[in-house]
C-alpha positions in Angstrom: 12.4 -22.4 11.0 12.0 -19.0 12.5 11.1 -16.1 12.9 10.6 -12.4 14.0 10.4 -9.3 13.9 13.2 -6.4 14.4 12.1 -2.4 14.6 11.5 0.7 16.1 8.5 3.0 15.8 6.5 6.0 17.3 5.8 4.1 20.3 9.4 3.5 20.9 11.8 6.0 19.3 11.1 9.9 18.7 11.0 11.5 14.9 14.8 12.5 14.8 15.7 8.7 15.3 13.1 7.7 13.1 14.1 9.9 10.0 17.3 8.8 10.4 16.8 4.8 9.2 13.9 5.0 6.6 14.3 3.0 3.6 14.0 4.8 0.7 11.9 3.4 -2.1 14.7 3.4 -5.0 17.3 1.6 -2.5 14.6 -0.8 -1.1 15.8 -4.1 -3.4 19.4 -3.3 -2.8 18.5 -3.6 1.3 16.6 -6.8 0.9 18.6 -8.5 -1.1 21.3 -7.6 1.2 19.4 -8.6 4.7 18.6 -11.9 2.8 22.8 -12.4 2.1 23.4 -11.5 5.4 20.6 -11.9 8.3 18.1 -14.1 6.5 16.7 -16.5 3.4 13.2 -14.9 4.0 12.9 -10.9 4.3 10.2 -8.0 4.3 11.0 -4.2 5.2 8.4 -1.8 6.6 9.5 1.4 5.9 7.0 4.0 6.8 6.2 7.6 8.6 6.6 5.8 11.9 7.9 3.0 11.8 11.0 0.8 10.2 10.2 -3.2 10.9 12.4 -6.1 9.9 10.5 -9.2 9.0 12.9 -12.1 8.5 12.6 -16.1 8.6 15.0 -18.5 8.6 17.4 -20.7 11.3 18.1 -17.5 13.8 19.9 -17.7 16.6 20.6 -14.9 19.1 24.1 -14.2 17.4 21.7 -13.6 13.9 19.3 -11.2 16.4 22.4 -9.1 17.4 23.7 -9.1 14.0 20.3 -7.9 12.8 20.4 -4.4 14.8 24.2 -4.2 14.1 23.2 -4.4 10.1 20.3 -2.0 10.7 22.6 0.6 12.0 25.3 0.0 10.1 22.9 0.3 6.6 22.0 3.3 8.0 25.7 4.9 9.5 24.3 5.0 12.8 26.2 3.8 15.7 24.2 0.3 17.2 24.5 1.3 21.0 22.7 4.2 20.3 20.1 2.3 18.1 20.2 -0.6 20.6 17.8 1.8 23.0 15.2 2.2 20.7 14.9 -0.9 18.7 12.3 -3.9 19.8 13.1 -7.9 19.1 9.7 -9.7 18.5 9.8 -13.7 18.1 7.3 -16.0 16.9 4.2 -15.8 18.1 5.2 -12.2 19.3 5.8 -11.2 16.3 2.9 -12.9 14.0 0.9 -10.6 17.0 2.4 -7.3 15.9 2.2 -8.1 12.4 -1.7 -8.8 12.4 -2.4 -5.6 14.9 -0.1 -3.3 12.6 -2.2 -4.5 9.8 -5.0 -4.0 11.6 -4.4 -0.4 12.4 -4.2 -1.0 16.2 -0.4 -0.3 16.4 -0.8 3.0 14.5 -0.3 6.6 15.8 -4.1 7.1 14.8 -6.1 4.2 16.0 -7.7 2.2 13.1 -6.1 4.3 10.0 -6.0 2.2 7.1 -3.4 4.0 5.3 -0.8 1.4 6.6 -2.5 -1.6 5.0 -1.7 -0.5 1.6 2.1 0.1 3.0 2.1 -3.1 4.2 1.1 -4.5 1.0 3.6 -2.2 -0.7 6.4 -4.0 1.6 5.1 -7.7 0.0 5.3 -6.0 -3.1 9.1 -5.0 -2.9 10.2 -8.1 -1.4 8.4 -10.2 -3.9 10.3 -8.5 -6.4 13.5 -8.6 -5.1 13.2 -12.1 -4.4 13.2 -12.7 -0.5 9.7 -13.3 0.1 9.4 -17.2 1.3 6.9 -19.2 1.8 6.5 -18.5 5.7 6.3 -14.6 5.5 4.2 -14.6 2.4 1.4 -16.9 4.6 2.4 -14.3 7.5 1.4 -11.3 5.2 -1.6 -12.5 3.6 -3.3 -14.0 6.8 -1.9 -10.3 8.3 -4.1 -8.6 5.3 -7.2 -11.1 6.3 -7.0 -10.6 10.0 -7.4 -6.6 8.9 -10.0 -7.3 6.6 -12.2 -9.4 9.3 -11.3 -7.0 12.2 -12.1 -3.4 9.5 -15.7 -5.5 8.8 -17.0 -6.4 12.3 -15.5 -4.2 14.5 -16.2 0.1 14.5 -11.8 0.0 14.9 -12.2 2.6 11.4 -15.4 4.6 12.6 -15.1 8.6 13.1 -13.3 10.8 10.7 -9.7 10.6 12.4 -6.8 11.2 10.7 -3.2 13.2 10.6 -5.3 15.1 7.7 -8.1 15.9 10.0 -6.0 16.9 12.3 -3.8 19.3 10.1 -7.2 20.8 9.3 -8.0 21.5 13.2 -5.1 22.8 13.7 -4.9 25.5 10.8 -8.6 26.5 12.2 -6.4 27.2 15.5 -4.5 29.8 13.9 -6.9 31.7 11.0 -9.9 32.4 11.8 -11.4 31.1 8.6 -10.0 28.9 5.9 -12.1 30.1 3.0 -9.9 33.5 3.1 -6.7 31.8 3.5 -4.0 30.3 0.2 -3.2 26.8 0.7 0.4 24.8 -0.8 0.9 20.9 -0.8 4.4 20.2 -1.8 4.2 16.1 -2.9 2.0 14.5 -4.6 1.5 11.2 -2.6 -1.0 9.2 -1.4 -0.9 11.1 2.4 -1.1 14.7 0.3 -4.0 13.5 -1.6 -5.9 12.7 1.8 -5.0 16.0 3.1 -5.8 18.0 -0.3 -9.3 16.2 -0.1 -9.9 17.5 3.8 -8.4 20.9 2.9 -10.8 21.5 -0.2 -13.4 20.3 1.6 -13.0 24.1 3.7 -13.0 26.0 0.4 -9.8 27.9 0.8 -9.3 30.6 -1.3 -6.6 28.9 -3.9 -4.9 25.3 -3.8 -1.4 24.9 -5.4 0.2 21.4 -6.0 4.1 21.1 -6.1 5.9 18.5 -7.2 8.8 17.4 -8.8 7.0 17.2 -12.2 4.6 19.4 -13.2 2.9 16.1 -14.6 1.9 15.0 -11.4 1.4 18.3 -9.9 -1.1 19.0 -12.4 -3.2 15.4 -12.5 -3.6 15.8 -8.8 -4.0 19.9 -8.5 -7.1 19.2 -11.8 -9.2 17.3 -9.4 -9.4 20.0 -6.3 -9.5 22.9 -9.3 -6.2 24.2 -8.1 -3.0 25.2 -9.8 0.3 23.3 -10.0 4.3 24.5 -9.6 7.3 22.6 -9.9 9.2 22.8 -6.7 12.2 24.5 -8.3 9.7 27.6 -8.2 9.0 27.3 -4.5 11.2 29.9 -3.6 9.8 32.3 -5.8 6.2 31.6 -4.6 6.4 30.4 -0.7 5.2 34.3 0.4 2.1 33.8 -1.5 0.3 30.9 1.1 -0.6 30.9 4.4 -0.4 27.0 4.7 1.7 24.9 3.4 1.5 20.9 3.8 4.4 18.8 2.9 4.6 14.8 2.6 7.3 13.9 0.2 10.1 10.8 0.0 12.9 13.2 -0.3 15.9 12.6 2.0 16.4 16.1 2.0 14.8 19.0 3.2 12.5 20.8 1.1 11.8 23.8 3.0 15.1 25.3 4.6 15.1 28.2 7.6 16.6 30.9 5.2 13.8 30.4 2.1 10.8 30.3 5.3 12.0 33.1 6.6 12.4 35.5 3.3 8.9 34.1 2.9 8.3 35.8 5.8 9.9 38.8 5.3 8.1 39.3 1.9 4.8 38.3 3.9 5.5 41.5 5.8 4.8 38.6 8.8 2.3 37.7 8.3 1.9 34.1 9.7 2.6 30.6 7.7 1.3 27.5 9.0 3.7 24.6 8.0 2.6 21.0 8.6 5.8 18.7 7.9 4.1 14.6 7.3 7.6 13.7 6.1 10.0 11.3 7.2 12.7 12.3 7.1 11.3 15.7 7.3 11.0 18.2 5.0 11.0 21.2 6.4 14.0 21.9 8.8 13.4 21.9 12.5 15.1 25.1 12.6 12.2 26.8 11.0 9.8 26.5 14.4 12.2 28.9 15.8 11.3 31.5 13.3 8.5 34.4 14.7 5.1 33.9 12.7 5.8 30.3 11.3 3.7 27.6 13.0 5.3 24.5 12.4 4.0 20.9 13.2 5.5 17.6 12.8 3.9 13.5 13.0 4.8 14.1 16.6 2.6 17.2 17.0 -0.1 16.0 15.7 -0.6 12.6 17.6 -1.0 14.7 20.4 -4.2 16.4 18.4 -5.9 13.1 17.2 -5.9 11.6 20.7 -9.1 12.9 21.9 -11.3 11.9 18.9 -10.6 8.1 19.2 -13.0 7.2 21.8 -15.2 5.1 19.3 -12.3 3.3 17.7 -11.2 2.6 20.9 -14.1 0.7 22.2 -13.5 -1.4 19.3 -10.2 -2.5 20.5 -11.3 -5.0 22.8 -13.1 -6.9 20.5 -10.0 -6.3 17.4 -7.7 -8.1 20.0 -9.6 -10.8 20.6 -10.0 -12.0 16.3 -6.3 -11.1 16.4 -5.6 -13.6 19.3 -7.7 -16.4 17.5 -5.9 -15.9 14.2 -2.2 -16.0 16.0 -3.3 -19.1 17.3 -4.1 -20.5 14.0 -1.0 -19.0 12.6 1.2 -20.7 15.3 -0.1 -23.9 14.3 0.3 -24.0 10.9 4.1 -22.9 11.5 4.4 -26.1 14.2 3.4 -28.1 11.4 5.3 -27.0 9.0 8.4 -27.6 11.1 7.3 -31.3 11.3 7.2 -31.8 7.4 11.0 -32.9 7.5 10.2 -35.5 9.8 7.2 -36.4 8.1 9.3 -36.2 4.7 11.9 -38.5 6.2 9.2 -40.9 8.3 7.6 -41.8 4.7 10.8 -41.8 2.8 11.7 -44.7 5.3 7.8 -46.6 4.7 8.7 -46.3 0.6 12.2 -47.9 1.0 10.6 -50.7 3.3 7.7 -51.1 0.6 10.3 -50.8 -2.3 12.3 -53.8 -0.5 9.5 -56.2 -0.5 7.9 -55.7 -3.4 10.9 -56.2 -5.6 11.9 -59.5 -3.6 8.0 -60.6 -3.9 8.0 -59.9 -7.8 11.5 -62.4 -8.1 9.7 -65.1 -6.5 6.4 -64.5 -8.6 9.1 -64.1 -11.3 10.6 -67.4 -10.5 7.0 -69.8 -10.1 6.1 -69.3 -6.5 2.7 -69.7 -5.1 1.6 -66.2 -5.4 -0.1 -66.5 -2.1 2.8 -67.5 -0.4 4.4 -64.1 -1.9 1.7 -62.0 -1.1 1.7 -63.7 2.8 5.4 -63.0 2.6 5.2 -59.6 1.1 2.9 -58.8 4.1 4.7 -60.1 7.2 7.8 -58.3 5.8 6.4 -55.2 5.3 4.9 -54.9 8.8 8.4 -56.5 10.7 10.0 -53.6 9.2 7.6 -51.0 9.9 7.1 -52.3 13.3 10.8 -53.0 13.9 11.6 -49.5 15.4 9.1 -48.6 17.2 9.3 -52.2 19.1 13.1 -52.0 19.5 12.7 -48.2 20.6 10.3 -49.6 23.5 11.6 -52.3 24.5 15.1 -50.5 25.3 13.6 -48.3 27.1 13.6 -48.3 31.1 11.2 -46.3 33.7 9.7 -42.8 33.0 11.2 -42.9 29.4 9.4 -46.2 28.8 6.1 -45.4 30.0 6.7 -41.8 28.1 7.3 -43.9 25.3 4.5 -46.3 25.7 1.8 -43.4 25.9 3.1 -42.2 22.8 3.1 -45.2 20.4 -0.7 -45.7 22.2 -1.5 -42.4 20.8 0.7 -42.5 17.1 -1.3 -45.7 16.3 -4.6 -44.7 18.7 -4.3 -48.2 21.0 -6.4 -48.6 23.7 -3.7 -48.5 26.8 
């Protein structure tokens, strides 16, 4: 049985690769079921901001770890040369590793966010429900979501207010002098436009609008900040009215296209907007950055912003590793062992026959007025002549290094003193 890991993320590909082989949420089961029919028995997909992981367990080969990228970029209409370059193969023990240290937060574009623990969780979710979660990546996950819970309670890996929400909130300070004077718009209504709603109100801007889809959700999140809601069909007629706009939704379309940003503008009489795009893939095309008096930042952008306020989560790291190194360890070994279990299965099946033999041939000579002693004595010696039969034959066939390679393991299997 194996298993690994097949991805690319922020460390390894840049956001216009990584837009371009998300999994969306309403297609997820139709992907796993199809990686199971075609890569694996056993699969998980990580579809996040920044990054796309395959977990998958099963007999792989190297032909099944070429096939893997080829079905990757072939899901996603992407030639698999130009994936190839951006895509990292993690086996075994490599990848129980990155499993536990993205769980952990390590492997994150902010250091020690916890957001993606409730993504990975999501992933188990999805592929319990479409079926392809086995029994070694469901013990991979859960000791993944341990190993994040013991690293998150004795190690400072979450301390300091860092996030990609603080850091939108930094970088709007950049531009207007003061936030309490300035209209703010969050088109979504997501977990990641929650968080940034919560660090935008907390600067008592001068109105808060929710968009979504439906005005339902719009309004249940928009009633707890006291701001308004709008369905995003009425973007266009509002867009002039904010000076920021925040957007973090699951289309796979823009939302925000370079001719509506730019009447904006015009109607603005430009005055600046700053745009923060969380999406992926984006929602606001890249074409709008070129437009004079819109600030627009991606993911990307603001990694570059949270780096210098990680110094505390940092010195955390050190210790993180080192619980993460313990538990692969642990992991590793209850994987060995559970590749022994056929052999185990087969070594007792073998005992049972033996067993089975003897006792029916003792119970027809107790059956036919033998002294039961004699049967029991009988019973005995043919029990152990057959359990010892292939071990002595093995041993006694052998010759030179294989013999005394032998010899030292029988001493050991039965723990005689040599």
């Amino acid at each position: 049985m194996s298993l690994y890991t097949l991805g690319l993320n922020h460390h390894t590909a840049p956001l216009g690769v990584r837009e371009r082989v998300v999994f969306h949420v309403e297609r997820l089961t139709e992907a796993l079921s199809e990686a199971k029919r075609v890569l694996a028995p056993e699969a998980a997909i990580l579809s996040t901001c920044n990054r796309t992981e395959l977990y998958l367990s099963g007999d792989l080969d190297a032909e099944k770890h070429r096939a893997a990228t080829e079905w990757l970029a072939g899901y996603h209409r992407m030639d698999a040369h130009e994936l190839q370059r951006y895509v990292y193969m993690l086996p075994r023990e490599q990848a129980v590793r990155h499993a536990f240290r993205v769980a952990s937060g390590l492997d994150s574009m902010v250091l020690g966010e916890p957001q993606i623990l409730g993504q990975m969780k999501d992933a188990v979710r999805a592929a319990e429900s479409a079926g392809t979660l086995g029994t070694v990546l469901h013990k991979l996950f859960q000791r993944s979501f341990a190993v994040a819970k013991e690293v998150r309670s004795t190690t400072r890996i979450g301390a300091s207010s860092v996030s990609m929400a603080a850091a939108a909130v930094k970088l709007a300070a950049r531009i207007f002098p003061s936030l309490h004077e300035q209209s703010v718009l969050f088109i979504g209504a997501g977990e990641m436009i929650e968080l940034c709603a919560t660090h935008f109100a907390a600067q008592a801007p001068v109105r808060l609008t929710v968009a979504s889809r439906t005005l339902e959700r719009a309004q249940a999140l928009a009633h707890r900040f006291n701001g308004r809601a709008l369905e995003l069909r009425a973007l266009g007629q509002h867009l002039h009215e904010y000076d920021i706009v925040v957007s973090c939704t699951a289309s796979s379309l823009p939302i925000l296209g370079k001719g509506l940003v730019e009447r904006a503008l015009r109607a603005r009489r430009r005055q600046p907007i700053f745009l923060v795009d969380l999406a992926v893939p984006r929602d606001i095309e890249p074409e709008v950055a070129e437009l004079d008096d819109a600030f627009l930042y991606t993911l990307d952008d603001l990694h570059e912003i949270v780096q210098g306020n990680l110094d505390a989560r940092r010195s955390a790291v050190e210790q993180a590793e080192a619980i993460i190194e313990t538990q692969v360890g642990q992991f590793m070994h209850w994987m060995a062992a559970r590749e022994a279990v056929p052999l185990i299965r087969q070594l007792r099946d073998q005992a049972e026959q033996a067993r089975q033999h003897e006792m029916d041939r003792a119970l027809r000579l107790l059956a036919r007025g033998d002294d039961p002693r004699q049967v029991l004595e009988a019973l005995s010696q043919g029990l152990t002549n057959k359990l010892m039969h292939a071990p002595t034959q093995a041993l006694n066939e052998a010759e030179g290094e294989e013999r005394r390679s032998l010899s030292e393991t029988i001493a050991r299997l039965f723990r005689l003193r040599t």
